[in-house]
PDB file of N, CA, C and O in Angstrom:
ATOM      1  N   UNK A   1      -0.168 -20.742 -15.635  1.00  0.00           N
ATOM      2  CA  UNK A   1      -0.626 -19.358 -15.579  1.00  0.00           C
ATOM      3  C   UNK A   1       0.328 -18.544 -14.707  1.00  0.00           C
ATOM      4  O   UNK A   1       0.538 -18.799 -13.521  1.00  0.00           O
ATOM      5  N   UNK A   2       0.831 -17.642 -15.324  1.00  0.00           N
ATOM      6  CA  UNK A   2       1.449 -16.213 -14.128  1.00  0.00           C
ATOM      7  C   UNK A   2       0.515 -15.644 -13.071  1.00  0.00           C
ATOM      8  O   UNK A   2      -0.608 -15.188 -13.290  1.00  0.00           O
ATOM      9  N   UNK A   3       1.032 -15.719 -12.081  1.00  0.00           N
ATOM     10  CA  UNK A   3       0.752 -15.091 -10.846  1.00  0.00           C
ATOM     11  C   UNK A   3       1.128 -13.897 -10.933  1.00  0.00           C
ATOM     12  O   UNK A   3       1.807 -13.619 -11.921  1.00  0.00           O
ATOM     13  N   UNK A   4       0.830 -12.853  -9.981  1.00  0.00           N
ATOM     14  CA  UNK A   4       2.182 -11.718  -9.317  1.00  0.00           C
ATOM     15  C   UNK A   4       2.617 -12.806  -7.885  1.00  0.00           C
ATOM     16  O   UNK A   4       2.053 -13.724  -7.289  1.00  0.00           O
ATOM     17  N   UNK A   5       3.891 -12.111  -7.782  1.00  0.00           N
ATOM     18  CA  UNK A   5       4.748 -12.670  -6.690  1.00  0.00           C
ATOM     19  C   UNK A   5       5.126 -14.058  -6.793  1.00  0.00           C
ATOM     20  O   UNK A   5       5.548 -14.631  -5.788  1.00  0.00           O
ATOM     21  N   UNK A   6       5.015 -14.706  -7.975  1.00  0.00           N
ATOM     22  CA  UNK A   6       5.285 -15.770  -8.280  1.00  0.00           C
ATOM     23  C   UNK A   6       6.878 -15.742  -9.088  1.00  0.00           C
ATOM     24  O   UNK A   6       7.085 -14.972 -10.026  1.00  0.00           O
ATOM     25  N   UNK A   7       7.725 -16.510  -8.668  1.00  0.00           N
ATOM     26  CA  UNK A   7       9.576 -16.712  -9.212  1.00  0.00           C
ATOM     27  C   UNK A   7       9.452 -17.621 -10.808  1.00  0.00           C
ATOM     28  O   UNK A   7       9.477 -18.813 -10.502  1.00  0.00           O
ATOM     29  N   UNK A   8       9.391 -17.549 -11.572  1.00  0.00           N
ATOM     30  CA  UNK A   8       9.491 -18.488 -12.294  1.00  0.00           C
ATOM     31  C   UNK A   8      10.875 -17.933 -13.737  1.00  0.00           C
ATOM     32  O   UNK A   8      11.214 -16.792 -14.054  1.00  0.00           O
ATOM     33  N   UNK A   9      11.322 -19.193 -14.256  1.00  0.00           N
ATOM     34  CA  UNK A   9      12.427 -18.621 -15.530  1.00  0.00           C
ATOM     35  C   UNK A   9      11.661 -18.944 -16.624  1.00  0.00           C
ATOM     36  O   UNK A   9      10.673 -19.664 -16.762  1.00  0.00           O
ATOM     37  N   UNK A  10      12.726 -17.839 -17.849  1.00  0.00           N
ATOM     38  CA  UNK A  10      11.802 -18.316 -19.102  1.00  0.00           C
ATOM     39  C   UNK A  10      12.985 -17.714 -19.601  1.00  0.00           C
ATOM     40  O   UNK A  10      13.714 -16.775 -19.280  1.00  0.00           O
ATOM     41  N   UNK A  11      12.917 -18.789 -20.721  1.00  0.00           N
ATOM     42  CA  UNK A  11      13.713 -18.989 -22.083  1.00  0.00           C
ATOM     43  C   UNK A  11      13.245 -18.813 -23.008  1.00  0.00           C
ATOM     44  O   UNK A  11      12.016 -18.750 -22.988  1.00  0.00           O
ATOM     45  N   UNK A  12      13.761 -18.686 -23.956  1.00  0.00           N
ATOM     46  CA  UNK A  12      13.479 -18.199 -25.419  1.00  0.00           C
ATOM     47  C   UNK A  12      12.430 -17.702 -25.744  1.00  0.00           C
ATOM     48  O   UNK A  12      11.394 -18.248 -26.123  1.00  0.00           O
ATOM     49  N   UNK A  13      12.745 -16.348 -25.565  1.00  0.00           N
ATOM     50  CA  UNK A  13      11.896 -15.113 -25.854  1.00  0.00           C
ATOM     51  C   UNK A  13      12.171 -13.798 -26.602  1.00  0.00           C
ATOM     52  O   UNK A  13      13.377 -13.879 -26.837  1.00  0.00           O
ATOM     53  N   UNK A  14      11.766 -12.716 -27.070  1.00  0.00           N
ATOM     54  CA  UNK A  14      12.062 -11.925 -28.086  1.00  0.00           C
ATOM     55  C   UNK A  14      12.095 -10.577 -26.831  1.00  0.00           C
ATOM     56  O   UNK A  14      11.398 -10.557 -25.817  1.00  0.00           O
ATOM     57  N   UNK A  15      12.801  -9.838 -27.125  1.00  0.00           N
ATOM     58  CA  UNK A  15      13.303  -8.591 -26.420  1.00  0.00           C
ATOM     59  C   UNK A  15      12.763  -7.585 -27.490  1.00  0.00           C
ATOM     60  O   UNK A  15      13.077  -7.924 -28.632  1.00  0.00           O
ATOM     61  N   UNK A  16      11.873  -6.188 -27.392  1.00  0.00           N
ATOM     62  CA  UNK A  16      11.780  -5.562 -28.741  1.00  0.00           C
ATOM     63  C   UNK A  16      11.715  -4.285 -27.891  1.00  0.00           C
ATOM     64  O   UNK A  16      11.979  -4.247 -26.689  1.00  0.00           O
ATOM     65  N   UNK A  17      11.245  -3.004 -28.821  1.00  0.00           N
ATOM     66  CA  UNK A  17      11.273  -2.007 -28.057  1.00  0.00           C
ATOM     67  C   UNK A  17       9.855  -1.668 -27.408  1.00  0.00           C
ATOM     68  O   UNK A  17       8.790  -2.154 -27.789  1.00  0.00           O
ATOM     69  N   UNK A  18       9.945  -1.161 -26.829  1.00  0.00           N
ATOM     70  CA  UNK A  18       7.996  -0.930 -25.953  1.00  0.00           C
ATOM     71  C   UNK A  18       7.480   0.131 -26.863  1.00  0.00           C
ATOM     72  O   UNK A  18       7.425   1.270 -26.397  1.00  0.00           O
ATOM     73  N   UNK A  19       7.074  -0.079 -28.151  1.00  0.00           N
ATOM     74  CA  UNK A  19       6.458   1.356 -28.509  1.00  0.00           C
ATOM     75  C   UNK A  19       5.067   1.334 -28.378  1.00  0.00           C
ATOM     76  O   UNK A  19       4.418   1.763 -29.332  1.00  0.00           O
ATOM     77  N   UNK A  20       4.324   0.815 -27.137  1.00  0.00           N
ATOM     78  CA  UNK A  20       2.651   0.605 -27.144  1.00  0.00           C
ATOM     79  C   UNK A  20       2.613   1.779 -26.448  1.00  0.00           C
ATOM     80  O   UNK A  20       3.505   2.078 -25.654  1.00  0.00           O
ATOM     81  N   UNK A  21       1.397   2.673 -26.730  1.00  0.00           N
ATOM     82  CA  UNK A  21       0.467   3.876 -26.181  1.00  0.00           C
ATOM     83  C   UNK A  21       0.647   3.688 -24.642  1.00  0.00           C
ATOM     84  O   UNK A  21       1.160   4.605 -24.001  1.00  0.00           O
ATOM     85  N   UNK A  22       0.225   2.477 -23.986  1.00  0.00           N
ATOM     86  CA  UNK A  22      -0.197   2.285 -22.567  1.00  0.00           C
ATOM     87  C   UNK A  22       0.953   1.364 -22.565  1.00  0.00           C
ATOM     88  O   UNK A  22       1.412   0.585 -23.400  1.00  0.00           O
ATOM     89  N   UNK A  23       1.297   1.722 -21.284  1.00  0.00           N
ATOM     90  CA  UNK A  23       3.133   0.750 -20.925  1.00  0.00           C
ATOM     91  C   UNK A  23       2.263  -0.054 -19.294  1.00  0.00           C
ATOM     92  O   UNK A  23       1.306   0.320 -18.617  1.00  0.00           O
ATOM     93  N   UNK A  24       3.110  -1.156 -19.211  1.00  0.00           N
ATOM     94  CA  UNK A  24       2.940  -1.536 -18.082  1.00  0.00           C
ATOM     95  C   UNK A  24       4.088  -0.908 -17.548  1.00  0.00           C
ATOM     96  O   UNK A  24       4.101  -0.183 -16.553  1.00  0.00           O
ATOM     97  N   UNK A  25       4.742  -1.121 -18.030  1.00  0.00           N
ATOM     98  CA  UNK A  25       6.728  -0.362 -17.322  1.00  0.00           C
ATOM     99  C   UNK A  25       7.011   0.675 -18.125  1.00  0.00           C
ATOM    100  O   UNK A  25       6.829   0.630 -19.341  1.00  0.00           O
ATOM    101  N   UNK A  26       7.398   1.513 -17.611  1.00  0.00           N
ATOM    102  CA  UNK A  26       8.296   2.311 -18.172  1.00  0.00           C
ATOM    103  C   UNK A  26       9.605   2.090 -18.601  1.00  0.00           C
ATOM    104  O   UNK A  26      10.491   2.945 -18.589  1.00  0.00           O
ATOM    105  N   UNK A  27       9.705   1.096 -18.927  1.00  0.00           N
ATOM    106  CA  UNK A  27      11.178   0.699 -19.783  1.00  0.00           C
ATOM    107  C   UNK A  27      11.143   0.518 -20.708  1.00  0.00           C
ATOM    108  O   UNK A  27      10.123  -0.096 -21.020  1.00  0.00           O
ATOM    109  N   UNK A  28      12.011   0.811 -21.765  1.00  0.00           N
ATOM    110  CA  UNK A  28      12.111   1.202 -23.586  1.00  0.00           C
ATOM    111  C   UNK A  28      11.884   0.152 -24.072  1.00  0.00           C
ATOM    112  O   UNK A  28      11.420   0.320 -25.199  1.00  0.00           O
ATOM    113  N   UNK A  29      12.030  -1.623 -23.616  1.00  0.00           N
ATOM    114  CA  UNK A  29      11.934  -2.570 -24.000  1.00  0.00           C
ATOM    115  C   UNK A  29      10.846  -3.685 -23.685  1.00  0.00           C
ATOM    116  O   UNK A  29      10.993  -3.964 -22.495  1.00  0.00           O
ATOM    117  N   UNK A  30      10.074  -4.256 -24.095  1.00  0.00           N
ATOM    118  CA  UNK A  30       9.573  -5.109 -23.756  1.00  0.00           C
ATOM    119  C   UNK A  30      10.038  -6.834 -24.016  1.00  0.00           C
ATOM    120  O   UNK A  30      11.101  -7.166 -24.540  1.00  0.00           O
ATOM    121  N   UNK A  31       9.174  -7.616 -23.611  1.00  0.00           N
ATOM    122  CA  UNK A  31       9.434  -9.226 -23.697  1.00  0.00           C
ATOM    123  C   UNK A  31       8.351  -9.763 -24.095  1.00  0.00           C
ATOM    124  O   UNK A  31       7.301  -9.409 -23.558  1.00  0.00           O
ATOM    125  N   UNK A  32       8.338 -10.729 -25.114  1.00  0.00           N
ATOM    126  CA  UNK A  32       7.463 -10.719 -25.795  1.00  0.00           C
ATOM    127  C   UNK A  32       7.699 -12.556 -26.488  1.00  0.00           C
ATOM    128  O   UNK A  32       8.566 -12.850 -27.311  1.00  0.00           O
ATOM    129  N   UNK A  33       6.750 -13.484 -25.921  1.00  0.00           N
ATOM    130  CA  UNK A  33       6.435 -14.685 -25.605  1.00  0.00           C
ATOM    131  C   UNK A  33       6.426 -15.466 -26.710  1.00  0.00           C
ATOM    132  O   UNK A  33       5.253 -15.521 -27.079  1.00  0.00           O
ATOM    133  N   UNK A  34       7.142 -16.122 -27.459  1.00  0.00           N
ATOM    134  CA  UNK A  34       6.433 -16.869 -28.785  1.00  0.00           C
ATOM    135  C   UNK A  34       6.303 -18.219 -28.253  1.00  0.00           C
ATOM    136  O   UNK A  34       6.505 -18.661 -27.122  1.00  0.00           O
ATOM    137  N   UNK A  35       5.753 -19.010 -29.804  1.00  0.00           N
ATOM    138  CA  UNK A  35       5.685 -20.403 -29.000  1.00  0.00           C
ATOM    139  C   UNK A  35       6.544 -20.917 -28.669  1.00  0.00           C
ATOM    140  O   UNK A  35       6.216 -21.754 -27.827  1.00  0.00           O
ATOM    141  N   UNK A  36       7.501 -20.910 -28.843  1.00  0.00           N
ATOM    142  CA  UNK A  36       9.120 -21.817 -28.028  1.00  0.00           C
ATOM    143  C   UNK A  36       9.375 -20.993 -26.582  1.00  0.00           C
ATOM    144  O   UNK A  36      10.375 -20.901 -25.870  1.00  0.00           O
ATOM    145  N   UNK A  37       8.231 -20.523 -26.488  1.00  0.00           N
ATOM    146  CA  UNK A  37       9.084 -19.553 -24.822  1.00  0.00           C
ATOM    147  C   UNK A  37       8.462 -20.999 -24.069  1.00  0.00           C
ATOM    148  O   UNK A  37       7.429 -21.628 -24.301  1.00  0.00           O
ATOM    149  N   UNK A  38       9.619 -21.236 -23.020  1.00  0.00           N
ATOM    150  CA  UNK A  38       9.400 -21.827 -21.823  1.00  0.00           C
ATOM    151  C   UNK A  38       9.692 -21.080 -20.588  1.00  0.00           C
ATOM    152  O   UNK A  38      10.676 -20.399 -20.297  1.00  0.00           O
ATOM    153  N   UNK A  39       8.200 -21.462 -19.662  1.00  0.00           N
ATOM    154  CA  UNK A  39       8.062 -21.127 -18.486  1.00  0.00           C
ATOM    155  C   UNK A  39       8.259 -22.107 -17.358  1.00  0.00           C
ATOM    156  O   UNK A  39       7.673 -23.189 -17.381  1.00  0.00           O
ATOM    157  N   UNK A  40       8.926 -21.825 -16.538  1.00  0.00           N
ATOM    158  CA  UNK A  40       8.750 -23.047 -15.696  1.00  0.00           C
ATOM    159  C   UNK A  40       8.980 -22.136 -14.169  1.00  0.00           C
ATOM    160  O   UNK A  40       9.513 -21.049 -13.947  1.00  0.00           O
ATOM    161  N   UNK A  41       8.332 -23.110 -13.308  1.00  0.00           N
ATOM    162  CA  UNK A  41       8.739 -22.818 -11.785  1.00  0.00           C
ATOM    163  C   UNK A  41      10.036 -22.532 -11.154  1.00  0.00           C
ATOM    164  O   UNK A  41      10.835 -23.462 -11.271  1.00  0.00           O
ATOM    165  N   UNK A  42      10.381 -21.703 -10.643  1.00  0.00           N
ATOM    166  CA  UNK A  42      11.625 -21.755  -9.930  1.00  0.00           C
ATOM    167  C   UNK A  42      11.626 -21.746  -8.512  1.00  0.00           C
ATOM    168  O   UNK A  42      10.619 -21.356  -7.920  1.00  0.00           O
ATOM    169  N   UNK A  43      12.768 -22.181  -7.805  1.00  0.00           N
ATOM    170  CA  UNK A  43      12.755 -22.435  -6.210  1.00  0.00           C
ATOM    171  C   UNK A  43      12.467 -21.104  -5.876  1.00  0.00           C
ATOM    172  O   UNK A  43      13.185 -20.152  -6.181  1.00  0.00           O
ATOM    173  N   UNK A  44      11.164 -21.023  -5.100  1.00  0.00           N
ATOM    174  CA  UNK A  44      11.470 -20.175  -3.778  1.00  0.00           C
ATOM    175  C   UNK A  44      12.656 -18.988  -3.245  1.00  0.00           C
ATOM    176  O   UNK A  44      13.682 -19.658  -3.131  1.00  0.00           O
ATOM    177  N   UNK A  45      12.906 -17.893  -2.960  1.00  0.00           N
ATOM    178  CA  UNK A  45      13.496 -16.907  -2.726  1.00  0.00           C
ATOM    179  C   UNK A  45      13.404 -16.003  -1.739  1.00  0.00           C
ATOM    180  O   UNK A  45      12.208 -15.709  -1.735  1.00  0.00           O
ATOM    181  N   UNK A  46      13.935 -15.389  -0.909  1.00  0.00           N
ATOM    182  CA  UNK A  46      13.407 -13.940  -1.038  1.00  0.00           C
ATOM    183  C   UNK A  46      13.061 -13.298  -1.950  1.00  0.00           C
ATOM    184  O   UNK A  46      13.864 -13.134  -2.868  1.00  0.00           O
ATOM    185  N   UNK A  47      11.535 -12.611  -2.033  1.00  0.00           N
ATOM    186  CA  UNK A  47      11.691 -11.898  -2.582  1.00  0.00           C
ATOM    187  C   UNK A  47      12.309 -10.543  -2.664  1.00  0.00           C
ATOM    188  O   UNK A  47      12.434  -9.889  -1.629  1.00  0.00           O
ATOM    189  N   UNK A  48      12.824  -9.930  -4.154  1.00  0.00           N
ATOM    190  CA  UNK A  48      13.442  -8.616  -4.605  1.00  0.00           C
ATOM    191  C   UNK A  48      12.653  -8.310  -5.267  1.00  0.00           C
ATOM    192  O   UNK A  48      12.501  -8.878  -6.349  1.00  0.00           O
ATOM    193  N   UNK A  49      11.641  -7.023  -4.755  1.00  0.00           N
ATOM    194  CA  UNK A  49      10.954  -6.346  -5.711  1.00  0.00           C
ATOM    195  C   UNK A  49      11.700  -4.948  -6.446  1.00  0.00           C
ATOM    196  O   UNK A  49      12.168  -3.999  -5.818  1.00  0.00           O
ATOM    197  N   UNK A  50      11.674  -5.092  -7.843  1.00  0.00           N
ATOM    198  CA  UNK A  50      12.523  -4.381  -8.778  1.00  0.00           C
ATOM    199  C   UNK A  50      11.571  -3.374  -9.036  1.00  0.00           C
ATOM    200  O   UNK A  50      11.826  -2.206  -9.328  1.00  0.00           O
ATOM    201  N   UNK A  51      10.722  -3.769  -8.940  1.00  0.00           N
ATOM    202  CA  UNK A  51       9.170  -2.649  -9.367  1.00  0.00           C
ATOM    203  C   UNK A  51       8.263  -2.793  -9.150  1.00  0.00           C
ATOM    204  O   UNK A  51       7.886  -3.935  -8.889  1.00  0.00           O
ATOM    205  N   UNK A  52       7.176  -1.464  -9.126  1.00  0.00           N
ATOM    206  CA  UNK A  52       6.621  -1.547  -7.853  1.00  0.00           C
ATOM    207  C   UNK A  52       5.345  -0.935  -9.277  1.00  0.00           C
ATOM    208  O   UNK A  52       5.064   0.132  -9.823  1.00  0.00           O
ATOM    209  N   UNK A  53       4.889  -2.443  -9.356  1.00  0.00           N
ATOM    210  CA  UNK A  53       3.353  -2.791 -10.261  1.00  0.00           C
ATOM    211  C   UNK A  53       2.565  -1.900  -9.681  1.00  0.00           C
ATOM    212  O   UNK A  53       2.816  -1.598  -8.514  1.00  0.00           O
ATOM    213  N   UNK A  54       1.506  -1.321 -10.326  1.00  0.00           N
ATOM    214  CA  UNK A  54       0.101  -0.969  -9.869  1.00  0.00           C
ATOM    215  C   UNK A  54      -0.840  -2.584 -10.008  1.00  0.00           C
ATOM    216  O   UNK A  54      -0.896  -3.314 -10.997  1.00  0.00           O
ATOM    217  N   UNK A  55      -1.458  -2.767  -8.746  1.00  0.00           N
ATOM    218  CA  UNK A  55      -2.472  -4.007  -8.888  1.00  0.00           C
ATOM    219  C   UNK A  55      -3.288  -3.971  -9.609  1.00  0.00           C
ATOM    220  O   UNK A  55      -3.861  -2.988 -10.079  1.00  0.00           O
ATOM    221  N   UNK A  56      -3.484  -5.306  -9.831  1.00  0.00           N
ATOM    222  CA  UNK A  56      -4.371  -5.769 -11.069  1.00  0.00           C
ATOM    223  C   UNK A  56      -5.521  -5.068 -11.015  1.00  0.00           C
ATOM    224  O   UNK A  56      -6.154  -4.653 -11.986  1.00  0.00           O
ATOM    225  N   UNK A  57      -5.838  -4.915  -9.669  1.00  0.00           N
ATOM    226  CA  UNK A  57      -7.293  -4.677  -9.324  1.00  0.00           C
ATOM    227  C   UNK A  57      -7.733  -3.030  -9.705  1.00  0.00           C
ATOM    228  O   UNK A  57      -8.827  -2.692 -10.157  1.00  0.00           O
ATOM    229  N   UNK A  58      -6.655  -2.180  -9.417  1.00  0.00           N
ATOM    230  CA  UNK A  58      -6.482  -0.509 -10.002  1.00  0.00           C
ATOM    231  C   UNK A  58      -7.142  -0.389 -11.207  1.00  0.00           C
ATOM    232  O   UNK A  58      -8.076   0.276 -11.653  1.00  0.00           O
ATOM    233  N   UNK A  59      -6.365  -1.247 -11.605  1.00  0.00           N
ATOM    234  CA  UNK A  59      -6.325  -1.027 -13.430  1.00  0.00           C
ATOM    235  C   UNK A  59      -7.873  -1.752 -13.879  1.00  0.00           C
ATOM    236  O   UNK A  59      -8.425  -1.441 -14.934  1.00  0.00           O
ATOM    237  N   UNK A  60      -8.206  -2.320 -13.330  1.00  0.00           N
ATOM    238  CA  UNK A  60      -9.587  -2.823 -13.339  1.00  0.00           C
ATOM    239  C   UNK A  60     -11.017  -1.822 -13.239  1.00  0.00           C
ATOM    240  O   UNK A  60     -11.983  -1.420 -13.887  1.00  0.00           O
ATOM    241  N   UNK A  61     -10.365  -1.766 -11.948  1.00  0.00           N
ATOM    242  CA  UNK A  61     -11.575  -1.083 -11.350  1.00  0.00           C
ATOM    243  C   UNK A  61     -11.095   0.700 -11.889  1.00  0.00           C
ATOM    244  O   UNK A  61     -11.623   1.635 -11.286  1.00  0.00           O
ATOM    245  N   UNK A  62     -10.217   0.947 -12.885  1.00  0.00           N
ATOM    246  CA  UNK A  62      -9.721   2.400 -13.617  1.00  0.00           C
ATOM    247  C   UNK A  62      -9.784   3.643 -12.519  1.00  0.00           C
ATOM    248  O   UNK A  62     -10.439   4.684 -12.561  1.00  0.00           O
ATOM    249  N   UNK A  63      -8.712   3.066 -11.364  1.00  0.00           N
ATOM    250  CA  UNK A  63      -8.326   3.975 -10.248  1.00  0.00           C
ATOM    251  C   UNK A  63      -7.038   4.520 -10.373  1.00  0.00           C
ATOM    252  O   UNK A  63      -6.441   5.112  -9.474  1.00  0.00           O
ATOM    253  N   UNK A  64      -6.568   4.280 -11.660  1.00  0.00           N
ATOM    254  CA  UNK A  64      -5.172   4.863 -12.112  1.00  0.00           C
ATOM    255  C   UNK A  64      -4.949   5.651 -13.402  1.00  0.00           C
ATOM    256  O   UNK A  64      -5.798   5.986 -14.228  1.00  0.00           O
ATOM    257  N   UNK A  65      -3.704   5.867 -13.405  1.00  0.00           N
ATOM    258  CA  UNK A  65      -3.438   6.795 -14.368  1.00  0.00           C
ATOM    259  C   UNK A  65      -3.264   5.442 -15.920  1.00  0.00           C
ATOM    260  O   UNK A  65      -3.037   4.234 -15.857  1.00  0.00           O
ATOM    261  N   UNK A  66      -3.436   6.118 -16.836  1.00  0.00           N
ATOM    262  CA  UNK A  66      -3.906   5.068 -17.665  1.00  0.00           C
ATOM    263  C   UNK A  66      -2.053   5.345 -18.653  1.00  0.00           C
ATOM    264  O   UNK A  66      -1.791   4.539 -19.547  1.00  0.00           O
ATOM    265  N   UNK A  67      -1.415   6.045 -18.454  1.00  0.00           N
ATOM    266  CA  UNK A  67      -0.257   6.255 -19.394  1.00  0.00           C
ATOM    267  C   UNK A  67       0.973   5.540 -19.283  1.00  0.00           C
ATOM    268  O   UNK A  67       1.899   5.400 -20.081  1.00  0.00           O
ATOM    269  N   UNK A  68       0.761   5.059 -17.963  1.00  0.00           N
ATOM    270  CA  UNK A  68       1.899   4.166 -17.501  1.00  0.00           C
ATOM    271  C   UNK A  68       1.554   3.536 -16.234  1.00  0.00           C
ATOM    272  O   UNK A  68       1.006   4.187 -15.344  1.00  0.00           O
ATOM    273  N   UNK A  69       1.917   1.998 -16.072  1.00  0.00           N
ATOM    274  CA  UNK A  69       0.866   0.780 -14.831  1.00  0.00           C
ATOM    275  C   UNK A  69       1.517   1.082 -13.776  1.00  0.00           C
ATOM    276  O   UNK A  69       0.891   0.718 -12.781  1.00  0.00           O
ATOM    277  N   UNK A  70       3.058   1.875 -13.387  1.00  0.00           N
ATOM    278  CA  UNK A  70       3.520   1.628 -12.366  1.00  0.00           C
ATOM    279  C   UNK A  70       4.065   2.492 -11.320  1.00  0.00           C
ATOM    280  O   UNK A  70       4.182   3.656 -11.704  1.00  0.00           O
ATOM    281  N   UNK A  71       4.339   2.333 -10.422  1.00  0.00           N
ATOM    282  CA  UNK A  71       4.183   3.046  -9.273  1.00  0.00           C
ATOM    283  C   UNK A  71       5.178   4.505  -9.542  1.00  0.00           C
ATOM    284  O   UNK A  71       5.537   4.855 -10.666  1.00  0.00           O
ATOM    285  N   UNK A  72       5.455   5.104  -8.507  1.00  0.00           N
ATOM    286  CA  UNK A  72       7.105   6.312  -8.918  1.00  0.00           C
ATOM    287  C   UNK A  72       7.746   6.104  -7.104  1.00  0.00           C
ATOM    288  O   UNK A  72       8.788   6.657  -6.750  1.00  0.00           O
TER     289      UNK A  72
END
């Protein structure tokens, strides 16, 4: 299962464009899992946060803007 703040790699996966109504990201592309995607653990890091998610819990409890998940 995915965490947030969790490092992990993944292989073989499909790159397409994001044309869904509600974006988690605002980026033109999404990633998109078939059955040959592998996930696996990776070592430990610093973390580099690239983007700055709205929590799970926002979007839950509908304390956000619903057009796009992530921060500015």
């Amino acid at each position: 299962m995915l965490q947030e703040n969790q490092r992990k790699s993944i292989s073989t996966f499909r790159v397409s464009p994001n044309f869904e109504p509600i974006k988690a990201t605002p980026h033109h592309y999404e990633i998109e899992f078939m059955e040959e995607t592998l996930v696996t653990c990776s070592y430990p890091r610093k973390a580099v946060l690239l983007n700055r998610f709205t929590p799970f819990d926002y979007i839950v409890e509908d304390t956000v803007l619903t057009d796009t998940l992530v921060g500015k």
